[in-house]
C-alpha positions as CSV (number, residue, x, y, z in Angstrom):
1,X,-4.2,-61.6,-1.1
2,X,-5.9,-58.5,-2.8
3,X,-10.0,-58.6,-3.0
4,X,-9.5,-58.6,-6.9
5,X,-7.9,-61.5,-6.7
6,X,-9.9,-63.5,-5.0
7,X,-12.8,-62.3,-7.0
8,X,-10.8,-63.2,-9.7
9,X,-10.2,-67.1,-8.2
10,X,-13.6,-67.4,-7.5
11,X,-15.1,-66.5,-10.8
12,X,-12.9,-68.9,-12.2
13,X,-13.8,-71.8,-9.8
14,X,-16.9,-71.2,-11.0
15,X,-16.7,-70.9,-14.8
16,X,-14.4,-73.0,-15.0
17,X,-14.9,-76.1,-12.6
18,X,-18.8,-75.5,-12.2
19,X,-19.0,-74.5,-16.0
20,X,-21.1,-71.8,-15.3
21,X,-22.0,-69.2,-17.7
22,X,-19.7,-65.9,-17.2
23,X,-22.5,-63.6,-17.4
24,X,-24.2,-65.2,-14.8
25,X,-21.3,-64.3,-12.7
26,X,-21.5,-61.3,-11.0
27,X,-21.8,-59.3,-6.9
28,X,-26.0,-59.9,-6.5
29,X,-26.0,-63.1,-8.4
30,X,-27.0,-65.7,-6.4
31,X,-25.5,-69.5,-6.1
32,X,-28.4,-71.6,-5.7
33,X,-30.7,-69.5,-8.1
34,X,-29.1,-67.9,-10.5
35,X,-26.4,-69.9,-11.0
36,X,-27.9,-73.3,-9.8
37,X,-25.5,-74.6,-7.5
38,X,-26.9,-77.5,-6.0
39,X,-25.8,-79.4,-2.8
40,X,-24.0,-81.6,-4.7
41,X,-21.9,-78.8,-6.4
42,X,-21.2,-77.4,-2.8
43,X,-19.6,-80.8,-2.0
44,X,-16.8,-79.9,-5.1
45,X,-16.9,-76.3,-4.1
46,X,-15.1,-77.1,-0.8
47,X,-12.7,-79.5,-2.3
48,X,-11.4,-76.8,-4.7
49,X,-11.3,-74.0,-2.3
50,X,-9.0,-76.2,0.3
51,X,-7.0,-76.6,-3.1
52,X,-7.0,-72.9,-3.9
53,X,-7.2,-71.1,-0.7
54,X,-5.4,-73.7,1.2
55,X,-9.0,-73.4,4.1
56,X,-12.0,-75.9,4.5
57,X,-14.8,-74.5,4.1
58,X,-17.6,-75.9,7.0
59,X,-21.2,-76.5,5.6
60,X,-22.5,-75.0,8.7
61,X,-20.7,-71.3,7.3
62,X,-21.7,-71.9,3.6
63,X,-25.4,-72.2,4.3
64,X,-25.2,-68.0,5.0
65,X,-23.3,-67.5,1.5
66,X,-26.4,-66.5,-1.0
67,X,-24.4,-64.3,-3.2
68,X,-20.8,-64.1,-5.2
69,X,-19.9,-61.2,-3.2
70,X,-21.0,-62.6,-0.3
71,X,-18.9,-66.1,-1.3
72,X,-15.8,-63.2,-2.1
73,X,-16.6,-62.2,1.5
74,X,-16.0,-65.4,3.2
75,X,-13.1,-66.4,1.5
76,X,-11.9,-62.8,2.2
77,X,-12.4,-63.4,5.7
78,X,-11.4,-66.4,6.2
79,X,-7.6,-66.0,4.6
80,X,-7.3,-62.5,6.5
């Protein structure tokens, strides 16, 4: 899978399912405090990953995610 498109299933995860605004949605914006993702949110997060990435996502891993690209990261590395 090509970086744009994960980028691309990411951002919608996000405005979509998290119904967060799009342009809050972008590489240096952060999860928690720019787009207010909350622990609770994470919990749905790594339900619709599996779903979308076919991957399970482990809390331990997420906790060193701050960013969108760094989210895009992950996921990039983790379906290599």
């Amino acid at each position: 899978m090509e970086r744009t498109e994960i980028e691309e299933k990411v951002k919608v995860i996000l405005i979509e399912e998290m119904e967060i605004d799009e342009d809050k949605v972008y590489d240096e914006s952060r999860l928690k405090d720019d787009m207010g993702i909350d622990s609770l949110d994470y919990i749905d997060i790594i339900v619709i990953v599996d779903k979308t990435f076919g991957f399970k996502i482990k809390p331990e891993e997420m906790s060193k995610v701050k960013t969108f690209k760094d989210f895009c990261d992950y996921i990039e590395e983790k379906i290599a």
